[in-house]
mmCIF file of the N, C-alpha and C atoms, coordinates in Angstrom:
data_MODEL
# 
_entry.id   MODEL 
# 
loop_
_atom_site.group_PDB 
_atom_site.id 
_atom_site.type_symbol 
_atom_site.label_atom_id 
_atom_site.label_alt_id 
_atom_site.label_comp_id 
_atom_site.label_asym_id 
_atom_site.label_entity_id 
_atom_site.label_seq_id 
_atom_site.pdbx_PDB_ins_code 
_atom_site.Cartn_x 
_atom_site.Cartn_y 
_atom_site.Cartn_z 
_atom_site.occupancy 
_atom_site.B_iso_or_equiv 
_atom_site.pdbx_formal_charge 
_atom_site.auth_seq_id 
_atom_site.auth_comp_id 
_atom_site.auth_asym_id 
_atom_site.auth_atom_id 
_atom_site.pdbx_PDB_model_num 
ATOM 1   N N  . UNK A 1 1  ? 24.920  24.972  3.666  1.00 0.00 ? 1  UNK A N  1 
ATOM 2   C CA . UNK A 1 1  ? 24.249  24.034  2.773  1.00 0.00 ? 1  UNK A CA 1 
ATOM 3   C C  . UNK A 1 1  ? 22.821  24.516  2.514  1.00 0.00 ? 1  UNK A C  1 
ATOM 4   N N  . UNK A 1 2  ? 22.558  24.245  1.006  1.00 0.00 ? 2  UNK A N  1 
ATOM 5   C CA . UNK A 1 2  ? 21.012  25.148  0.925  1.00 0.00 ? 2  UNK A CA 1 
ATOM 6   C C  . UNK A 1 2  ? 20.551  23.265  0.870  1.00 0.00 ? 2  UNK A C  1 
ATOM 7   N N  . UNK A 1 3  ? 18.909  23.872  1.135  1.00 0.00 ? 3  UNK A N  1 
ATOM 8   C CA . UNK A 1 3  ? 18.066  22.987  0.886  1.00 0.00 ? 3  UNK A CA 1 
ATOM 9   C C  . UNK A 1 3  ? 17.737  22.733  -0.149 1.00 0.00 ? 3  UNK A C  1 
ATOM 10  N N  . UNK A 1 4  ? 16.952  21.714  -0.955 1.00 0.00 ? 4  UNK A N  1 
ATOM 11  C CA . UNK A 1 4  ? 16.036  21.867  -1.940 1.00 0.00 ? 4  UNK A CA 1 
ATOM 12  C C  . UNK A 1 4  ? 14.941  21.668  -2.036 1.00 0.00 ? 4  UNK A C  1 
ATOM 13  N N  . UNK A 1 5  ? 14.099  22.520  -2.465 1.00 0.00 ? 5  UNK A N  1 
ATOM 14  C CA . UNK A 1 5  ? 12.624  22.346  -2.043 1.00 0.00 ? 5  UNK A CA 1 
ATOM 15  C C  . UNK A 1 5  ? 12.081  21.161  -3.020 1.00 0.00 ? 5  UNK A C  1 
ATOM 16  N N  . UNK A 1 6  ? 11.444  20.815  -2.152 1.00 0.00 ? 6  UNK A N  1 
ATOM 17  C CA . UNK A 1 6  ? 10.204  19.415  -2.456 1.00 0.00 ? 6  UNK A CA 1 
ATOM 18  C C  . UNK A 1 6  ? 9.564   19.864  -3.353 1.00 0.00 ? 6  UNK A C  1 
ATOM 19  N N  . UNK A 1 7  ? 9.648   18.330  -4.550 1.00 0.00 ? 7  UNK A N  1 
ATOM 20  C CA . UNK A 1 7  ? 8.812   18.041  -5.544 1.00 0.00 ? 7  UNK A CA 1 
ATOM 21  C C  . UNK A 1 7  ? 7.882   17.293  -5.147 1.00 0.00 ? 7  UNK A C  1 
ATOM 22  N N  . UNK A 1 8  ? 6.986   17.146  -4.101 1.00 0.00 ? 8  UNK A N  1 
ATOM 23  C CA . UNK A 1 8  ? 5.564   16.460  -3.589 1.00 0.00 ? 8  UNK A CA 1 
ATOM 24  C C  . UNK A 1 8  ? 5.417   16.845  -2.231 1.00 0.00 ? 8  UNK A C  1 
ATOM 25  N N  . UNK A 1 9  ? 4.381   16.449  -2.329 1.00 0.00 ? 9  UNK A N  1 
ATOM 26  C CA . UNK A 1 9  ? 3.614   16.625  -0.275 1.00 0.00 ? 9  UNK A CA 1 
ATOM 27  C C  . UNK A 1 9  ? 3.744   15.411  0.152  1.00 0.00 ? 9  UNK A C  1 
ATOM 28  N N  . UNK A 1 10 ? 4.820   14.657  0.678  1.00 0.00 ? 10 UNK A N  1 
ATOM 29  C CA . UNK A 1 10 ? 4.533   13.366  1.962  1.00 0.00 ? 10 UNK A CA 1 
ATOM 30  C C  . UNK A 1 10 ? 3.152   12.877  2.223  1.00 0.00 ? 10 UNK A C  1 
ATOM 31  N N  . UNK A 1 11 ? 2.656   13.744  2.949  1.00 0.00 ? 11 UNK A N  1 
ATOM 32  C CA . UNK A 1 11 ? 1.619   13.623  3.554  1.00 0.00 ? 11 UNK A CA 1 
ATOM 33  C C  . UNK A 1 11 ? 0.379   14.111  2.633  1.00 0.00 ? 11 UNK A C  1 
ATOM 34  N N  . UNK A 1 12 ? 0.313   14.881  1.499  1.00 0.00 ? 12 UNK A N  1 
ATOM 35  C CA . UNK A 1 12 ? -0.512  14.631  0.643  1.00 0.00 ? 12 UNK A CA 1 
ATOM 36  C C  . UNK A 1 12 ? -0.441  13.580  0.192  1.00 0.00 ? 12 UNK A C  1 
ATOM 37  N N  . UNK A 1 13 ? 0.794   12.764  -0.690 1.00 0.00 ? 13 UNK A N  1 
ATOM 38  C CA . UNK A 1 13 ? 0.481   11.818  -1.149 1.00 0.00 ? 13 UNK A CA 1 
ATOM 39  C C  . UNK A 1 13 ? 0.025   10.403  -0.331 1.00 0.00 ? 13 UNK A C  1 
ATOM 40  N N  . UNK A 1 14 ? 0.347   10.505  0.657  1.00 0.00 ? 14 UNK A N  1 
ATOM 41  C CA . UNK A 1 14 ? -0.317  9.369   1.554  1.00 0.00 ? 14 UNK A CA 1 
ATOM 42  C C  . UNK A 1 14 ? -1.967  9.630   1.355  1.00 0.00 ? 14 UNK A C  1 
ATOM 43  N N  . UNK A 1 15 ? -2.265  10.753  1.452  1.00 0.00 ? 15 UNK A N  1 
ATOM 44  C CA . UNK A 1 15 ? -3.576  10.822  2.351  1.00 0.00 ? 15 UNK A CA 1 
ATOM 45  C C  . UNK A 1 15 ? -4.411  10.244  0.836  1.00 0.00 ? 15 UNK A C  1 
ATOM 46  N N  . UNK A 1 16 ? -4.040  10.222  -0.761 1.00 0.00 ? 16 UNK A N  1 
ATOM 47  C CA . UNK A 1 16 ? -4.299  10.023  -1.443 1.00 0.00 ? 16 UNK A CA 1 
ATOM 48  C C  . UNK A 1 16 ? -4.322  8.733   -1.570 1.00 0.00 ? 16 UNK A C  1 
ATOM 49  N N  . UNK A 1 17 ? -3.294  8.154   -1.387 1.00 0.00 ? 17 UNK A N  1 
ATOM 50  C CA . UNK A 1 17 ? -2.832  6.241   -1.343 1.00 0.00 ? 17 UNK A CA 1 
ATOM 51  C C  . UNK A 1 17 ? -3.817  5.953   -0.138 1.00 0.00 ? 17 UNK A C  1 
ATOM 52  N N  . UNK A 1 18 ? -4.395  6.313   0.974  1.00 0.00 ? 18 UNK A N  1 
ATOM 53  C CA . UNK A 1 18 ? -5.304  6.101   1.625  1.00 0.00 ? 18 UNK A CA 1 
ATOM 54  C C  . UNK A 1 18 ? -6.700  5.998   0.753  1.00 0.00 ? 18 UNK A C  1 
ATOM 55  N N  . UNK A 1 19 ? -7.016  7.266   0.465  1.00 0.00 ? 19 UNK A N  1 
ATOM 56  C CA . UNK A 1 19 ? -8.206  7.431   0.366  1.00 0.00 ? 19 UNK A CA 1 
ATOM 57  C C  . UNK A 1 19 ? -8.541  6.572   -1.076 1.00 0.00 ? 19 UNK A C  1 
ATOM 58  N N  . UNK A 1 20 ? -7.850  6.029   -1.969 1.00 0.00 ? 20 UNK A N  1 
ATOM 59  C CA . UNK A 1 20 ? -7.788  5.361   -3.320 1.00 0.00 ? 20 UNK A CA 1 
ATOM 60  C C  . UNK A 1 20 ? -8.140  3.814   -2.516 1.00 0.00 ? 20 UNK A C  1 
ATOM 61  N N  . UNK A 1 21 ? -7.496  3.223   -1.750 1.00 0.00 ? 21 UNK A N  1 
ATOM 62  C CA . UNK A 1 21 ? -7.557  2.215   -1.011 1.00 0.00 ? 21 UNK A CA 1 
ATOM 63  C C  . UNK A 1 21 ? -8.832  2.401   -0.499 1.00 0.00 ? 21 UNK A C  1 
ATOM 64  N N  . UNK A 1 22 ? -9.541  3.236   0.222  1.00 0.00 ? 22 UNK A N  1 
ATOM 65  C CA . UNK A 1 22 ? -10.781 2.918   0.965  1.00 0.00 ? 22 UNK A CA 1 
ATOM 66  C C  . UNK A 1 22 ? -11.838 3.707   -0.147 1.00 0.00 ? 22 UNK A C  1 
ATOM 67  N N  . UNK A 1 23 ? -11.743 3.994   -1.386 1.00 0.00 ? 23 UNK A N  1 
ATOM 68  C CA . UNK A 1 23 ? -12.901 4.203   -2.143 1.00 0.00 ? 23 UNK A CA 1 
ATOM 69  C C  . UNK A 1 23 ? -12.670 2.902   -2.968 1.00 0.00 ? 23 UNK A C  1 
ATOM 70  N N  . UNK A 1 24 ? -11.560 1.874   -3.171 1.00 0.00 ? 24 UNK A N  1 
ATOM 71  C CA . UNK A 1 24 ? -12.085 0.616   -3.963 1.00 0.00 ? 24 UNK A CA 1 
ATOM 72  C C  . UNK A 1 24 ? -12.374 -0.658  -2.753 1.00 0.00 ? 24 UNK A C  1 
ATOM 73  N N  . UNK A 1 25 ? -12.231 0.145   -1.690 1.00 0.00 ? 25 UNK A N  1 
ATOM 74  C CA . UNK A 1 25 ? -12.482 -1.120  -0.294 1.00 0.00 ? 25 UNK A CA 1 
ATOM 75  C C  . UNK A 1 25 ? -14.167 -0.726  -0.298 1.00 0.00 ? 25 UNK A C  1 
ATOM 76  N N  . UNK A 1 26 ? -14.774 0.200   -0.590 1.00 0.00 ? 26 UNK A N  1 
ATOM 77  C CA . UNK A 1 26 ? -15.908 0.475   -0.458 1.00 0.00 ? 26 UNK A CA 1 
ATOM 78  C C  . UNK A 1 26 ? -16.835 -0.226  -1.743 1.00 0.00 ? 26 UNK A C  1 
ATOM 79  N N  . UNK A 1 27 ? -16.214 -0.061  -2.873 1.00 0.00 ? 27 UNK A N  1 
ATOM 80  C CA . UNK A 1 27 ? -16.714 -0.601  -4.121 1.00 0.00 ? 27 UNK A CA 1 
ATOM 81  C C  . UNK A 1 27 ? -16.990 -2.237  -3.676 1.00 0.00 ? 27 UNK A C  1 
ATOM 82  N N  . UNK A 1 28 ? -15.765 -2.528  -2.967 1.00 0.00 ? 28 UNK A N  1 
ATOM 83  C CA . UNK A 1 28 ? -15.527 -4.224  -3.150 1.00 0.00 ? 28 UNK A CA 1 
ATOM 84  C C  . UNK A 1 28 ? -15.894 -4.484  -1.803 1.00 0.00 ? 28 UNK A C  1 
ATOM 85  N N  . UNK A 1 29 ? -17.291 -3.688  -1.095 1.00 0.00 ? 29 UNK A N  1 
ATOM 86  C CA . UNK A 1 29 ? -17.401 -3.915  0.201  1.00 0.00 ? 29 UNK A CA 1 
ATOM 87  C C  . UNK A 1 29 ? -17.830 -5.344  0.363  1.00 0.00 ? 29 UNK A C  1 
ATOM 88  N N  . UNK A 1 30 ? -19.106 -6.303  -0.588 1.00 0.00 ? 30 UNK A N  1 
ATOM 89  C CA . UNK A 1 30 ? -19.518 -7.166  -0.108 1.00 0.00 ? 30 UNK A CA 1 
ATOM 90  C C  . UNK A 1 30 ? -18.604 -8.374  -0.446 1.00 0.00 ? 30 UNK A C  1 
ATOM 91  N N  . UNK A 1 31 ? -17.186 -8.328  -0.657 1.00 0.00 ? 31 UNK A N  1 
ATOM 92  C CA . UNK A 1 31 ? -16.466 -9.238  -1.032 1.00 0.00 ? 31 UNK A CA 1 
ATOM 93  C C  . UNK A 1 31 ? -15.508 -9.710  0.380  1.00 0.00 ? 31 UNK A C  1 
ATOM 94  N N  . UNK A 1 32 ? -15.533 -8.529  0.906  1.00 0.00 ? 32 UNK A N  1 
ATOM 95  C CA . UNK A 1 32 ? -14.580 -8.642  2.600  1.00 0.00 ? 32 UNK A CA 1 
ATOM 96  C C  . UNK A 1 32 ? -15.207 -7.882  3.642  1.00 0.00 ? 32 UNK A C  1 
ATOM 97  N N  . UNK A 1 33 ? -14.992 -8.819  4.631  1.00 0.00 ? 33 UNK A N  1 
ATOM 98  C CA . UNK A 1 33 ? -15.809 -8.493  5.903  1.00 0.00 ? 33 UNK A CA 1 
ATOM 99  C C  . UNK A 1 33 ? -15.131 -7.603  6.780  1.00 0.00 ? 33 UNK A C  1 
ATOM 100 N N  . UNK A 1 34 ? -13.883 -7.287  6.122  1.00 0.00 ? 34 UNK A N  1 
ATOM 101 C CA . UNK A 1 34 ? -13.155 -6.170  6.792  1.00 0.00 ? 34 UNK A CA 1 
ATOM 102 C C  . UNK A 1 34 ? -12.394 -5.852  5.953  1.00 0.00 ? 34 UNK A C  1 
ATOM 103 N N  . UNK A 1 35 ? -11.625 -3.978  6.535  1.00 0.00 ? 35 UNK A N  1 
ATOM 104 C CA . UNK A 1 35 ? -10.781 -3.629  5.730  1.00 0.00 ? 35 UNK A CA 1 
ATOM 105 C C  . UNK A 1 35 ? -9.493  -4.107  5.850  1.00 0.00 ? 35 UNK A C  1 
ATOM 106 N N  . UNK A 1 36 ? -9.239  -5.118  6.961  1.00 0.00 ? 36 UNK A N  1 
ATOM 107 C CA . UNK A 1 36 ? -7.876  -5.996  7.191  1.00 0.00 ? 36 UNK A CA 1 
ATOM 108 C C  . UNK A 1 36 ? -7.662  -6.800  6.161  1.00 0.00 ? 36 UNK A C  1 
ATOM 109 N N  . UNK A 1 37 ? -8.629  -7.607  5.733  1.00 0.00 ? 37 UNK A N  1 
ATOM 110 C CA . UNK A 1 37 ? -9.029  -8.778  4.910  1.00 0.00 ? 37 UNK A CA 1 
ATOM 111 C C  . UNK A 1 37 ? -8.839  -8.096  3.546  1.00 0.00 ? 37 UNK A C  1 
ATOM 112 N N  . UNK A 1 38 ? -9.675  -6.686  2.802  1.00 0.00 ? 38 UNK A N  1 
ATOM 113 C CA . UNK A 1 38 ? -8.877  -6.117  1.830  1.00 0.00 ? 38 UNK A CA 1 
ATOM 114 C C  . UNK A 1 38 ? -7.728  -6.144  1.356  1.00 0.00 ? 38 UNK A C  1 
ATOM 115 N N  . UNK A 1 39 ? -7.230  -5.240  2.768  1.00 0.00 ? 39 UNK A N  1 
ATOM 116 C CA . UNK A 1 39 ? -5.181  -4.562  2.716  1.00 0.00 ? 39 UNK A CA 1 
ATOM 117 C C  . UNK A 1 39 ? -4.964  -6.391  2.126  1.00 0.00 ? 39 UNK A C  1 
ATOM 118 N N  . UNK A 1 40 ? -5.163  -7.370  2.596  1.00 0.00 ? 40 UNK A N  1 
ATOM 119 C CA . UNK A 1 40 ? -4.274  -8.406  2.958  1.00 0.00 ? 40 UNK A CA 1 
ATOM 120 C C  . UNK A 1 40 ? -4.326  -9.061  1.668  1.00 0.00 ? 40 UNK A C  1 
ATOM 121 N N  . UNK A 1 41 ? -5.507  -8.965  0.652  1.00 0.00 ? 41 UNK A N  1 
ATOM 122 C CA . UNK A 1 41 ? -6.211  -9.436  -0.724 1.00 0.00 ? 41 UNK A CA 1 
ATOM 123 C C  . UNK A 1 41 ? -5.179  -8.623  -1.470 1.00 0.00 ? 41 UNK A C  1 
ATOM 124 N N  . UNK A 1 42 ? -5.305  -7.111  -1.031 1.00 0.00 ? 42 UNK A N  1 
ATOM 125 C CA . UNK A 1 42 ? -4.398  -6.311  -2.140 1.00 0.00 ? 42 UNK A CA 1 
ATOM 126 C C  . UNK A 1 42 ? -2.735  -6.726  -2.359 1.00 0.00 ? 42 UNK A C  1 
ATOM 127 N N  . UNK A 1 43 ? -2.069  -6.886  -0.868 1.00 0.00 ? 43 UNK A N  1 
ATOM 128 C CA . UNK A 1 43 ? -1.129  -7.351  -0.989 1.00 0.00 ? 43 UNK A CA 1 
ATOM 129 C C  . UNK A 1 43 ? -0.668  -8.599  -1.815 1.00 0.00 ? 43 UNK A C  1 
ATOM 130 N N  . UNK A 1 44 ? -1.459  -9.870  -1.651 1.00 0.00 ? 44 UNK A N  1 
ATOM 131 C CA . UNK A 1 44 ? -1.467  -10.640 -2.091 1.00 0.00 ? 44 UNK A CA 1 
ATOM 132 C C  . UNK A 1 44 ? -1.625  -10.623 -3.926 1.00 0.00 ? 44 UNK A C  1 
ATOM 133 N N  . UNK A 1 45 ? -2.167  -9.620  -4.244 1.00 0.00 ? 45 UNK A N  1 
ATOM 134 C CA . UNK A 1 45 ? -2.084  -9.259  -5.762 1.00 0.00 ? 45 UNK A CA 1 
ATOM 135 C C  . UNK A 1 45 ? -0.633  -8.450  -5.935 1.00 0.00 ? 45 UNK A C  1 
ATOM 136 N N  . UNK A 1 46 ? 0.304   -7.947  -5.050 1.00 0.00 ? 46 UNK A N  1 
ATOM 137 C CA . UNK A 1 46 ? 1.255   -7.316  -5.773 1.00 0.00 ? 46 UNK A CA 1 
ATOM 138 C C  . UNK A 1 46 ? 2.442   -8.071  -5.425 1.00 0.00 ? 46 UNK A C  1 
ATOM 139 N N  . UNK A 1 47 ? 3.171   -7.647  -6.888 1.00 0.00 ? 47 UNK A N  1 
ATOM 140 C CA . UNK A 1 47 ? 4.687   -8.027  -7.195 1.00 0.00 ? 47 UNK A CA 1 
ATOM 141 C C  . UNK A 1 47 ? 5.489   -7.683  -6.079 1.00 0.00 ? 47 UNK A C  1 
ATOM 142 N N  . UNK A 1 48 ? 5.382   -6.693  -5.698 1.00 0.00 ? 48 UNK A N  1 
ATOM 143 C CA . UNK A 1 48 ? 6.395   -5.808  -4.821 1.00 0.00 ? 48 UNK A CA 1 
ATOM 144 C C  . UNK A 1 48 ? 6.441   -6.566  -3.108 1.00 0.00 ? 48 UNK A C  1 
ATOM 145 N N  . UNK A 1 49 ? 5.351   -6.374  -3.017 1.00 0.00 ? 49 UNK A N  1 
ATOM 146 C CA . UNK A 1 49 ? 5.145   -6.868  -1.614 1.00 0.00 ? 49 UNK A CA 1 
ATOM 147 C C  . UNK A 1 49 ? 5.391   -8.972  -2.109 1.00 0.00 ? 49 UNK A C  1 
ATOM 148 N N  . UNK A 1 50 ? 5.686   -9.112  -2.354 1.00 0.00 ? 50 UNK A N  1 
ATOM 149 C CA . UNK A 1 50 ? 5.456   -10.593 -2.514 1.00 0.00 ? 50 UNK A CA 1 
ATOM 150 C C  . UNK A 1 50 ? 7.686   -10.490 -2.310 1.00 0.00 ? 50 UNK A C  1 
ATOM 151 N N  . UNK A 1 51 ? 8.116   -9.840  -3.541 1.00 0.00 ? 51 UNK A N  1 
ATOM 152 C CA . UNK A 1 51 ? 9.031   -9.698  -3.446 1.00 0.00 ? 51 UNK A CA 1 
ATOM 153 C C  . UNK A 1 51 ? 9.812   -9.226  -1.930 1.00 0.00 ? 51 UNK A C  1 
ATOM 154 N N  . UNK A 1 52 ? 8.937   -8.819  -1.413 1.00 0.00 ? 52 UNK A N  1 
ATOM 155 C CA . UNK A 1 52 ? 9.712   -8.400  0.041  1.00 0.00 ? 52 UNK A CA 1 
ATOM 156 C C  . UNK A 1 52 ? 9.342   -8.837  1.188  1.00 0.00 ? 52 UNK A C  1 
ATOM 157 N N  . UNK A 1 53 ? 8.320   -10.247 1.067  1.00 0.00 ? 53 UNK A N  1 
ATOM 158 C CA . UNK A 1 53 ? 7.695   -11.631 1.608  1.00 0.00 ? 53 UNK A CA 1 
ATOM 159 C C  . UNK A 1 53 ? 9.179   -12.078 1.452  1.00 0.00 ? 53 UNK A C  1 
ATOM 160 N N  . UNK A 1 54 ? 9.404   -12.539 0.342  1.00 0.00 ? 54 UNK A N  1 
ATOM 161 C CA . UNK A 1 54 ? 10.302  -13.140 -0.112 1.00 0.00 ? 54 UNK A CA 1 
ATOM 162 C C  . UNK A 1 54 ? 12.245  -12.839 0.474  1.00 0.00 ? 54 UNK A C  1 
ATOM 163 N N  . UNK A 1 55 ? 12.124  -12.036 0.619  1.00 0.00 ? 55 UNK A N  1 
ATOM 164 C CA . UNK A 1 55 ? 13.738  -11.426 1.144  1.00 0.00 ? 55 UNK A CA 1 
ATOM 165 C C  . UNK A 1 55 ? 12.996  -11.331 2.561  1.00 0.00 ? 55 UNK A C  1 
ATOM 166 N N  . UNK A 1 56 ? 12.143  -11.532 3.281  1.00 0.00 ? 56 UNK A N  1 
ATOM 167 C CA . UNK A 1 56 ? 11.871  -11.929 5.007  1.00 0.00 ? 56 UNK A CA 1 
ATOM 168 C C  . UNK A 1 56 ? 12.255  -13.178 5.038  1.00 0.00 ? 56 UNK A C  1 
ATOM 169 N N  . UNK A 1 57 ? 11.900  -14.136 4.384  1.00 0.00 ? 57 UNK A N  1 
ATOM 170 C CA . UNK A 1 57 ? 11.952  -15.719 4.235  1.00 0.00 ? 57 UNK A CA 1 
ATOM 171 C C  . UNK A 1 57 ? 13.115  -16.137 3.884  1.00 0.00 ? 57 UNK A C  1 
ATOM 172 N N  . UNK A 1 58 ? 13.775  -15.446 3.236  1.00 0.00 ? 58 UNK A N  1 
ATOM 173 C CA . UNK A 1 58 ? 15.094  -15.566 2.915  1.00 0.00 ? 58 UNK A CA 1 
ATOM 174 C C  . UNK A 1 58 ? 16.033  -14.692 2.456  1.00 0.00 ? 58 UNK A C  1 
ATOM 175 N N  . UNK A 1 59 ? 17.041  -14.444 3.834  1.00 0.00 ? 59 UNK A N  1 
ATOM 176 C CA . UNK A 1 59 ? 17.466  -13.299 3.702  1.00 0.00 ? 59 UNK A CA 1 
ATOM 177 C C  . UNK A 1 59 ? 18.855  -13.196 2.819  1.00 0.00 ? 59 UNK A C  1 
ATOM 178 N N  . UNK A 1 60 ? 19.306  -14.272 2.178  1.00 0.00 ? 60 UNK A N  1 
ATOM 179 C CA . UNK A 1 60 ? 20.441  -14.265 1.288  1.00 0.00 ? 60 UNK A CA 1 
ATOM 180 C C  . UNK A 1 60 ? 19.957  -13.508 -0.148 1.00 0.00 ? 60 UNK A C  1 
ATOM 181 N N  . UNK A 1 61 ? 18.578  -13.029 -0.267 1.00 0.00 ? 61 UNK A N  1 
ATOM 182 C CA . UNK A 1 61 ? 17.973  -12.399 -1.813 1.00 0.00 ? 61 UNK A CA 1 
ATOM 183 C C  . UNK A 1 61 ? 18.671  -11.177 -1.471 1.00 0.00 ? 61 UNK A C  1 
# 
């Protein structure tokens, strides 16, 4: 069986989804007193994660 080589870096693209997250946690520093309180603001703005709140709470979705 051959492999197929990767169309991205894993671990590049994380380190990017990191660092995007803590250069607008820095912008929006005097709004949260931590970067817990951020992550938890950001979540709360997305579809996705709300959607998968949602199938924890109820697992018949």
């Amino acid at each position: 069986m051959e492999t197929k080589a990767k169309t991205f870096d894993c671990v590049e693209m994380k380190r990017k989804a990191q660092e995007m997250l803590q250069d607008e946690f820095d912008s929006r520093r005097q709004e949260f007193a931590t970067f817990t309180e951020f992550l938890n603001a950001k979540a709360k703005e997305s579809d996705w994660v709300a959607s998968i709140l949602g199938r924890f709470s109820d697992p018949s979705k």
